[in-house]
C-alpha positions in Angstrom: -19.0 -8.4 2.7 -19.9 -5.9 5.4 -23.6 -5.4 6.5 -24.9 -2.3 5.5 -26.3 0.3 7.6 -29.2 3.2 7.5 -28.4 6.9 8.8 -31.0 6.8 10.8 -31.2 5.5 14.6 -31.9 1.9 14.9 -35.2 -0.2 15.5 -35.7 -1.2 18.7 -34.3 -4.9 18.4 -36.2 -6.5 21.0 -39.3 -5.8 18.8 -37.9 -6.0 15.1 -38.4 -9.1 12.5 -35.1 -9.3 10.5 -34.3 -12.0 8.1 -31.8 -12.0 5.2 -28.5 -11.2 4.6 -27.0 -8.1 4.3 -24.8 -6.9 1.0 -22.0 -5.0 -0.6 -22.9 -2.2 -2.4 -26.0 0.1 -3.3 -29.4 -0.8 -4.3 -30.0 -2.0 -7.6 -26.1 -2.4 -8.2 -25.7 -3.9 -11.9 -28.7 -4.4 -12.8 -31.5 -2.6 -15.8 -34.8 -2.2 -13.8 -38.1 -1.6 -15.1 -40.4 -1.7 -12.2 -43.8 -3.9 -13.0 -42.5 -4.4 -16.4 -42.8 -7.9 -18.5 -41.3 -9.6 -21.5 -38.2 -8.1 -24.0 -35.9 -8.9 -21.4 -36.7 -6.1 -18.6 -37.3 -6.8 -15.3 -39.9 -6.0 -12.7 -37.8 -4.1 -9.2 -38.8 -7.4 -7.3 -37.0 -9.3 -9.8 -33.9 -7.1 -10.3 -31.0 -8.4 -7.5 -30.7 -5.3 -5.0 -28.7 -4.8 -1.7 -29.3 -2.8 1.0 -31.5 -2.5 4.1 -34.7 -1.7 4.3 -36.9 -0.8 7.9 -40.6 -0.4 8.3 -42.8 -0.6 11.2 -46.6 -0.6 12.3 -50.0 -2.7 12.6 -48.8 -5.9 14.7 -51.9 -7.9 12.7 -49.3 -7.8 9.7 -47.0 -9.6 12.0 -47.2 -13.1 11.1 -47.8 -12.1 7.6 -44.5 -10.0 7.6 -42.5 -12.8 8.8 -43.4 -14.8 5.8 -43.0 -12.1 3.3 -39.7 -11.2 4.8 -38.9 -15.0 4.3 -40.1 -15.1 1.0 -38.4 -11.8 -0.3 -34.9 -12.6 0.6 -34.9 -16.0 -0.6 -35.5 -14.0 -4.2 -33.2 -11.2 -2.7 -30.6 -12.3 -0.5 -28.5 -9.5 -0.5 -31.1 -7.3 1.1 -32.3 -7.1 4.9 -35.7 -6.5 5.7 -36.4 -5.4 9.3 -40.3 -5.0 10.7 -40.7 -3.3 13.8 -44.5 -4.3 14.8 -45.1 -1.4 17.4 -48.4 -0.7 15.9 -50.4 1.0 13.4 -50.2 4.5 14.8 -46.4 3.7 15.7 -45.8 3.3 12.4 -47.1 6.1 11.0 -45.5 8.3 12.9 -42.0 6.4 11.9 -42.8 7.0 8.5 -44.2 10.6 8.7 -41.1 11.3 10.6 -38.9 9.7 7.8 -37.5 7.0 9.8 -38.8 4.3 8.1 -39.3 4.4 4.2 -42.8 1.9 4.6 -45.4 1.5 7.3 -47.8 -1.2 8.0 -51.2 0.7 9.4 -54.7 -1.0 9.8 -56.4 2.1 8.2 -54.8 4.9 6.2 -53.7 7.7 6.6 -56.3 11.0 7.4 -56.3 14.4 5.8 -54.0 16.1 8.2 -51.3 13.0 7.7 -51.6 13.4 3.9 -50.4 16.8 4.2 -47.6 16.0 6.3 -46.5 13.1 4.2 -45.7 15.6 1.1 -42.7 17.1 3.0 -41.6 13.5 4.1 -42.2 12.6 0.6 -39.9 14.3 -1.0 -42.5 16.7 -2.7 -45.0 13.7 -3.4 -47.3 12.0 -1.9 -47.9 8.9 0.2 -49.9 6.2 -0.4 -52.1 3.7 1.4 -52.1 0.2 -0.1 -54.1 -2.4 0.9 -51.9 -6.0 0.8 -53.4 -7.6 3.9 -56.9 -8.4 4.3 -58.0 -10.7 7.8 -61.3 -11.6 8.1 -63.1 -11.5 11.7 -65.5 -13.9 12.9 -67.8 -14.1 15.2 -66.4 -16.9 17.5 -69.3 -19.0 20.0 -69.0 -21.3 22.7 -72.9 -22.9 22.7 -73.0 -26.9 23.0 -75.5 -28.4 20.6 -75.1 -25.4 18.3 -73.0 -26.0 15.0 -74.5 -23.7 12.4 -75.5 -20.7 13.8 -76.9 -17.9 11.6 -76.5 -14.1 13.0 -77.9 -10.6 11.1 -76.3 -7.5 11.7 -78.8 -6.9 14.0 -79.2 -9.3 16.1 -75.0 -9.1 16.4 -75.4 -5.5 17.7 -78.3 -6.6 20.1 -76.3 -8.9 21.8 -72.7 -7.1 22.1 -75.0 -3.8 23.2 -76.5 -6.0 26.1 -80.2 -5.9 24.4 -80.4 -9.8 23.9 -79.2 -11.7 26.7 -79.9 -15.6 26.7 -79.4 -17.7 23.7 -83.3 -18.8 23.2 -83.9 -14.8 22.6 -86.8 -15.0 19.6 -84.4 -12.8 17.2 -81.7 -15.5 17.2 -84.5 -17.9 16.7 -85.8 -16.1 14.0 -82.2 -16.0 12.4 -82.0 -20.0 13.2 -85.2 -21.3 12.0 -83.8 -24.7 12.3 -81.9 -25.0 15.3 -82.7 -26.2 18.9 -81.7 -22.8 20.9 -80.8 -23.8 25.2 -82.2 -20.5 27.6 -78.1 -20.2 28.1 -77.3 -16.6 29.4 -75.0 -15.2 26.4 -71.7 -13.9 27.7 -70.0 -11.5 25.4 -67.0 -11.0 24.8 -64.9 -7.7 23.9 -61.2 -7.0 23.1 -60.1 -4.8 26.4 -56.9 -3.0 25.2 -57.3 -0.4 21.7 -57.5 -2.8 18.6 -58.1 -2.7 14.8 -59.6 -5.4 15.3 -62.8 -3.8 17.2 -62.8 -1.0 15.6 -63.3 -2.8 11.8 -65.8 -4.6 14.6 -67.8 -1.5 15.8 -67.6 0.0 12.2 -69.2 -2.7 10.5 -72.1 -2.8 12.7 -72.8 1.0 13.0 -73.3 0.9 9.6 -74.9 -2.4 8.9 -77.5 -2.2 12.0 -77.2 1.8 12.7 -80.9 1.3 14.6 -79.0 -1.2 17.6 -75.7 0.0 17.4 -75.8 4.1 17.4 -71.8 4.3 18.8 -69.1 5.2 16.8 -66.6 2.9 15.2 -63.9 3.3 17.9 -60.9 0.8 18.5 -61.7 1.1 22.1 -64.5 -1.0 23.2 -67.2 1.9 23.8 -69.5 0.4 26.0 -69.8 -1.1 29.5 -70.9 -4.6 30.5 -69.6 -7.7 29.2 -66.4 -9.3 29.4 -62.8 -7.6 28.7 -59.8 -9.7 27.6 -56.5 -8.4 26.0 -55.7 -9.2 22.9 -56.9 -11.6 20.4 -55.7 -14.6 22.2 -57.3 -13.2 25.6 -60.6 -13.0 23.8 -60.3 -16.7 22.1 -59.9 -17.9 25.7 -62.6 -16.0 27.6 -64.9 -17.5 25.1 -63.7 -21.1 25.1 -64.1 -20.3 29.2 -67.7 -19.2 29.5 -70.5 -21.7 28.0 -72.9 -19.1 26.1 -70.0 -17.5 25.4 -69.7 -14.9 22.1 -66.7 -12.6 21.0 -64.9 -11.1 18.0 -61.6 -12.7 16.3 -59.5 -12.8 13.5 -60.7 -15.7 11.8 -57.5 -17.8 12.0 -58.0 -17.8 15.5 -60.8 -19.5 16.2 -60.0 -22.4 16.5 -62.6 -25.1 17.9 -64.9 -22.5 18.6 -68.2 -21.8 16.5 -67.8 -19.5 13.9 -71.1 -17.7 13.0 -72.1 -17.2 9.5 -73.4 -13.4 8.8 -76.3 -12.2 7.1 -75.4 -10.9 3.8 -78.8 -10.0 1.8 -80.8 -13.0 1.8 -77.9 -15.2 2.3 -75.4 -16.0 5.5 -71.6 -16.3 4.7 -69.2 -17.2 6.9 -65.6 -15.8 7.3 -63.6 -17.4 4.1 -60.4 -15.7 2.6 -62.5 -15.8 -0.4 -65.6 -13.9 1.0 -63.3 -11.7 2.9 -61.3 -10.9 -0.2 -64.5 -10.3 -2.5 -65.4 -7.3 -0.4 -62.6 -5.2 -1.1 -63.9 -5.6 -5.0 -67.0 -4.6 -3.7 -66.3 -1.7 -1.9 -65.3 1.7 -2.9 -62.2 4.1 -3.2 -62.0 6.8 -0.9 -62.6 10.2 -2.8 -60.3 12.8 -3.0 -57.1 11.1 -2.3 -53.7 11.6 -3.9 -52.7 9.5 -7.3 -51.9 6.2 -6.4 -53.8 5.7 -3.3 -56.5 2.9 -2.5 -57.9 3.5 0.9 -61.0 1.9 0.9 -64.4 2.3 1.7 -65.2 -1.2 3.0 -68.9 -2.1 2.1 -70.6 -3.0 5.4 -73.8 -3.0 4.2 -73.3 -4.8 0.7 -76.2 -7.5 -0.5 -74.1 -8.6 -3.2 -73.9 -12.2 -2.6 -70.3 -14.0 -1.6 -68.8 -11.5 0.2 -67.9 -11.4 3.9 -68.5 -8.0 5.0 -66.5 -7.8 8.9 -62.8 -7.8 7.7 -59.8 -5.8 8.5 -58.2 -4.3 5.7 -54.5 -3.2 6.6 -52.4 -0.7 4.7 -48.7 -0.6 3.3 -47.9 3.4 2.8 -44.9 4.3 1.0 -44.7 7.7 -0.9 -44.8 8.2 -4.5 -41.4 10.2 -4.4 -38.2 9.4 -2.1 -35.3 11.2 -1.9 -33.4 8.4 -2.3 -32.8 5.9 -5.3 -32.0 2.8 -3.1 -34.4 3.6 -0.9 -37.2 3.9 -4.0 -35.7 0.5 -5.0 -35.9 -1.8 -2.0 -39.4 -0.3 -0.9 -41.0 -0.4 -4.6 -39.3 -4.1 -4.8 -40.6 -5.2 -1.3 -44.0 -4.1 -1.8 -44.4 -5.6 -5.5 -43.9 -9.3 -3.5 -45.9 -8.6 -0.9 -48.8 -8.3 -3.2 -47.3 -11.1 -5.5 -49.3 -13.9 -5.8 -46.5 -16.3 -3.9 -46.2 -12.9 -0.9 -50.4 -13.1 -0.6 -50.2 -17.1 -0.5 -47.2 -17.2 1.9 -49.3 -14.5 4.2 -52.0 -16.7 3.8 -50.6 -19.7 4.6 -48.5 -18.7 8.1 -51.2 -15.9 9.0 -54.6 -17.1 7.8 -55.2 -13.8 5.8 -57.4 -13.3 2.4 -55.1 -13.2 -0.7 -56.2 -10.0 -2.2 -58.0 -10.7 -6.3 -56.5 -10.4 -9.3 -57.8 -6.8 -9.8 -56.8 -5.4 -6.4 -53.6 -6.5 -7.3 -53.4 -4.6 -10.9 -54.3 -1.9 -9.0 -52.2 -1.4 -6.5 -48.8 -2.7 -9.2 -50.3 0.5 -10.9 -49.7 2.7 -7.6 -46.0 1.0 -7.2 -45.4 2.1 -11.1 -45.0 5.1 -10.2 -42.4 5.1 -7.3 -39.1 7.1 -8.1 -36.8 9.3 -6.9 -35.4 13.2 -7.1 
């Protein structure tokens, strides 16, 4: 068996997550595929054996996720090689806008202008955004004597603008009825280097508390003061370093830090996969997108009750036509795990994401139905 190869110039291998073995033969070889079908004998693309190689790149968030949905695909498929090249979201599109990748991982989808641009590199069709990977973000704390500390949208936005500056402040009280509050000077906390992660941050308190925070959703940290650490991991540590400390993480990362629950109408919820899954239900489809696409409106400002509203939502976009069967094959089969029950528990389980519900999932099999060729 030789390893297959693509036409295209490689992926950087310093950066790239490959797993699996690679095959004799075309895509699909042998094999009667009916993609998402069930019963009478057919089988669903993911199902079918294929061969081949298939590359994507994009949002690093997706990284420890695409590690175990790499693993978990070509333990089903072990004649195809899955490469990831996390370089980031805006990397990735480009990759696939270009047509050197047939998938991209992106932490929000694509805009008008890349729309248009993705019908040439689709073949005719169009591309579209799929949401498979949902992280929630806490609000991480480092207060001694604290445990259960209650924040509204507010009162988050007060103290990451620089309004409320020691712990005792009367609007934390009145959001902690309960608690003992120390006069500690509040150190916050933001991501220093361009990140998904504050700009889902920024954009859920612009529009939840539009009155403290009037900046923009950006995924560069708009304002000065506070602290500045890279990455998530620089921002876990500058809190667990300063007591009063406060900052924004993905939720797996918190480790022994406090985790604040957020108002959410008359209730506070904390940071769940549960919640955090809930509030893609909640929230609304984009208008005026192409068939098959599910970028999302994520509702910031919902009331409903168990949902978690400061999540990142990050995209798979593949295009409706390729002009390639094998290509059509492996990406449509790849996907259809990822959003699988066993691909959203493996994520889960290595990357502390939200498994997406039962009806997100419907949806987005629907958008992969349609995938083909010509």
């Amino acid at each position: 068996m030789k390893r297959t190869t693509l036409r295209r110039a490689a992926l950087p291998a310093a950066l790239v997550l490959s797993l699996g073995l690679a095959a004799c033969g075309g895509a699909n070889e042998n094999t009667e595929t009916t993609p998402g079908g069930t019963g009478g004998g057919e089988t669903t693309a993911a199902e079918a054996q294929l061969s081949g190689e298939l590359n994507g790149a994009g949002a690093s968030s997706q990284q420890a996720a695409m590690q175990a949905w790499i693993a978990g695909f070509t333990s089903v498929q072990p004649d195809v090689t899955v490469n990831y090249d996390p370089a980031g979201s805006g990397a990735g599109r480009d990759q696939f806008l270009s047509g050197a990748v047939p998938f991209a991982g992106s932490d929000r989808a694509l805009n008008d202008e890349e729309l248009t641009q993705a019908q040439e590199r689709c073949n005719g069709g169009n591309a579209m955004d799929l949401p498979v990977y949902v992280s929630p973000i806490a609000v991480i704390y480092n207060l001694e004597g604290v445990t259960d500390l209650q924040l509204s949208a507010t009162t988050i936005a007060n103290i990451f603008n620089g309004t409320i500056t020691t712990w005792n402040d009367p609007a934390i009280a009145a959001d902690n009825p309960d608690a003992t509050l120390p006069d500690t000077a509040i150190t916050p906390v933001h991501r220093a280097d361009d990140s998904g992660t504050t700009e889902n941050f920024t954009d859920y308190l612009s529009q939840a508390a539009p009155e403290a925070w009037t900046e923009e959703p950006d995924g560069e940290w708009p304002l000065p003061g506070g602290e500045a650490a890279q990455g998530t991991s620089g921002v876990v540590s500058a809190v667990q370093a300063a007591a009063g400390g406060i900052g924004y993480a993905d939720a797996s990362q918190a480790g022994s830090l406090g985790v604040a629950q957020v108002q959410v109408g008359e209730d506070f919820v904390g940071p769940t996969p549960e919640e955090a899954a809930a509030i893609l239900d909640a929230s609304t489809q984009v208008e005026g997108r192409p068939e098959g696409d599910i970028a999302l409106e994520i509702a910031r400002t919902t009331t409903e009750a168990g949902t978690y509203p400061i999540v990142l939502v990050s995209y798979h976009i593949v295009c409706s036509t390729y002009a390639d069967q094998a290509e059509a094959d492996l990406t449509k089969a790849f996907v259809e795990y990822v959003v699988s029950e066993d691909g959203q528990q493996a994520a889960a389980d290595a990357a502390g994401s939200a498994p997406i519900s039962e009806n997100l999932r419907t949806q987005i099999t629907s958008s992969l139905d349609t995938i083909s060729a010509g």
